[in-house]
N, C-alpha and C positions, 0 to 999 in steps of 0.2 A: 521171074519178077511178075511177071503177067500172068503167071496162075495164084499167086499171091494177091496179086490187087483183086483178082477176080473171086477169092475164101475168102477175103473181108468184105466184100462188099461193094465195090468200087464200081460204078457201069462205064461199061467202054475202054476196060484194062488195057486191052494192046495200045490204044490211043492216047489212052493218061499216061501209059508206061515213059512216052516222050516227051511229056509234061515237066513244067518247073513248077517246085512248090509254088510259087505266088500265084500259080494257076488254080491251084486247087483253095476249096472251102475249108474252113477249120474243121468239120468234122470227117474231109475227105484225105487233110491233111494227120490229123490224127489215124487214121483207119492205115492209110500208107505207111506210118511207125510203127501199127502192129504190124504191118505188114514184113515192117523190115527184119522186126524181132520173131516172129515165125520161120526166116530164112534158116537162121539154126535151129530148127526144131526142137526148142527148149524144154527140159521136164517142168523149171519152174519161167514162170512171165511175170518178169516184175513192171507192175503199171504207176506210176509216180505221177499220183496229179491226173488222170487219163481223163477227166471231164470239166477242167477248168477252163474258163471262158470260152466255154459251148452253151448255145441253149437250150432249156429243158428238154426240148422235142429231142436235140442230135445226141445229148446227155443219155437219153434212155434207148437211144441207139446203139451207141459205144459200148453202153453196160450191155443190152441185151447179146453184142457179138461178142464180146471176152467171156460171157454165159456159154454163147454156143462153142467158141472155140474152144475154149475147157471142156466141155464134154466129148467136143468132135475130136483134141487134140489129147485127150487124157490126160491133160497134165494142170499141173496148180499154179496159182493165179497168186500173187502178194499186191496187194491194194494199197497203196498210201493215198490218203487223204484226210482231209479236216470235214471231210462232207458227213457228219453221224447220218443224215438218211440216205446216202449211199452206202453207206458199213451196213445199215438194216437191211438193205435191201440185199446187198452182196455175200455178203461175209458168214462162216461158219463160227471162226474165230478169229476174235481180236486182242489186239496189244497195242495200248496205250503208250504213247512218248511223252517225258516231258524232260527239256532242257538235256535232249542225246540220251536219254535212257529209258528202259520200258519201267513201268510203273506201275503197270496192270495189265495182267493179260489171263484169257479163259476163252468157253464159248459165249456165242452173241450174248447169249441168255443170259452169263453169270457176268461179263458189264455192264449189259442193259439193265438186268431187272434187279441185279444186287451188287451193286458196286460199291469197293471198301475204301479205294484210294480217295484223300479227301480233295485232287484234282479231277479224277473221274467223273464225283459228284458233283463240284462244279461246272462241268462241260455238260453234264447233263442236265443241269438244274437252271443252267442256261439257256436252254429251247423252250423258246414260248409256246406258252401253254394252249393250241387251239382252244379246245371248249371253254378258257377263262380266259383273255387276250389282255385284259386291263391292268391286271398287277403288272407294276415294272421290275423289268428285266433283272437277273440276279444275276453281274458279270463277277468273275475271280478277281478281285482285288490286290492290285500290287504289279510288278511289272518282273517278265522274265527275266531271271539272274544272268549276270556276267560270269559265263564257265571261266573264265581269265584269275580271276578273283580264286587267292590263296586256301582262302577258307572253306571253299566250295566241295574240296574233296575232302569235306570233316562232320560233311552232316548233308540232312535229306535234301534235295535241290530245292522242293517245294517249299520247305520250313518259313520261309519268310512272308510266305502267303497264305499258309495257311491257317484257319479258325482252331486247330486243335493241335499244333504246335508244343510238344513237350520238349522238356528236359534230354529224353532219351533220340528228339530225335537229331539230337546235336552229334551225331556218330553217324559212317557211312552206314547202310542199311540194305540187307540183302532181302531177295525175292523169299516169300513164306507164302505156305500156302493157306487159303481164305478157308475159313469154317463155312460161309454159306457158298450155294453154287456145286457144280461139279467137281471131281478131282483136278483138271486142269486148271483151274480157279487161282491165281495167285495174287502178290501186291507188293513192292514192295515200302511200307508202311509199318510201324509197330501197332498201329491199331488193326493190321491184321487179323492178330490173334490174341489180341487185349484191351480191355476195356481204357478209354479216354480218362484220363486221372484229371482233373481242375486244380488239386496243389501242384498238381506238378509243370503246369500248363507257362509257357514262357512269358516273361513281362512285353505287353501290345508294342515298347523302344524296344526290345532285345535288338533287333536289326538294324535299328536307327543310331545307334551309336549307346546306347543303354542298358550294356551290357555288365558294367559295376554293380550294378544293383540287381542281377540274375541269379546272384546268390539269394537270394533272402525268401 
C-alpha cells in the first residue's frame, strides 16, 4: 500500500498509509483510488468522473498522472466524462453516450472536427465560442427521455430532440459507418450515410401527443 501511495504521488506514504480519508484533500483522496485500483495491476483503468469537484490546478494533476501511469503501466485508460476539454486533451478515441447508448464513436479528430450525430453537434455547438463570447449560447433543446417509456425501443432515443428528425428515424437504428473521418468513424444516425430529406422530416407535435397527423 505504501509503495502505491508513494507511484501516485502521495508525500509521506508510510504516514498517510494510517490515515482516514477525511484526512486527506480531494485531490490526495482521488490519487489513493488510483491507488487502490493499481493494486491489481489492471490492463485496462477505468476512471468515472476522475476530476470532478477538483480545482483546475489538482485537475491537471490527476490528468497528468493517469498520462504517466499509462505509459509507466502500459496499459489503457477508459475515461468518462462530460468535460469535452478534458476528452481533448486525454483521449485518442471517443464514444459518445446518449440515454445508455454510444451514438458516436471514432478518433478525436473524426468527433471533434466532423461530427455526424445530430447530438454530437449539439454538445459541440454548445461551447462558447472564445474569440466571439456574445452570441448566446446554443443548448440541445428538449429534455432526456424516459428509457421506462414503451415506445423507446422503436426508434432513435434522440428523435424527439432532434432538428432533422425523420420518418426513418422512427425504428431502432444500428451503428453505420460515417463517410467523413477515419475508418473507425461511425454513428448511429440515418443521416450517417444519407442525405436530410425535409418531406420526410416529422411534424415539430409528432412527440407532443401529434402523432394523427404524422401521416400526411
Amino acid at each position: 500500500a505504501v509503495e502505491l501511495l508513494d507511484q501516485v504521488g502521495i508525500p509521506d506514504p508510510a504516514e498517510r498509509a494510517e490515515e482516514y480519508p477525511h484526512e486527506f484533500s480531494g485531490g490526495m483522496r482521488q490519487r489513493a483510488m488510483i491507488a487502490q485500483a493499481l493494486a491489481g495491476e489492471p490492463d485496462v483503468l477505468i476512471a468515472d468522473e476522475p476530476t470532478t469537484a477538483l480545482d483546475v490546478t489538482i485537475q491537471a494533476q490527476i490528468l497528468e498522472l493517469l498520462r504517466e501511469l499509462q505509459r509507466e503501466e502500459d496499459m489503457s485508460v477508459v475515461l468518462i466524462t462530460h468535460d469535452l476539454g478534458v476528452i481533448a486533451r486525454m483521449c485518442n478515441r471517443v464514444g459518445v453516450m446518449y440515454a445508455g447508448q454510444i451514438v458516436e464513436r471514432g478518433t478525436l479528430a473524426d468527433v471533434f472536427d466532423d461530427p455526424v450525430h445530430p447530438y454530437t453537434q449539439g454538445l459541440l455547438g454548445s461551447i462558447p465560442d472564445i474569440e466571439d463570447p456574445a452570441p448566446r449560447l446554443q443548448p440541445i433543446e428538449g429534455n432526456v427521455p424516459s428509457l421506462v417509456d414503451a415506445e423507446m425501443g422503436e426508434r432513435c432515443y434522440f428523435a424527439d430532440r432532434c432538428p432533422k428528425a425523420m420518418e426513418s428515424c422512427l425504428r431502432p437504428i444500428e451503428m453505420r459507418d460515417a463517410d467523413a473521418g477515419s475508418a473507425e468513424h461511425e454513428a448511429r444516425c440515418v443521416l450517417t450515410d444519407a442525405e436530410y430529406r425535409p418531406e420526410e422530416a416529422l411534424p415539430e407535435d409528432y412527440f407532443d401527443g401529434g402523432r394523427s397527423g404524422s401521416s400526411a
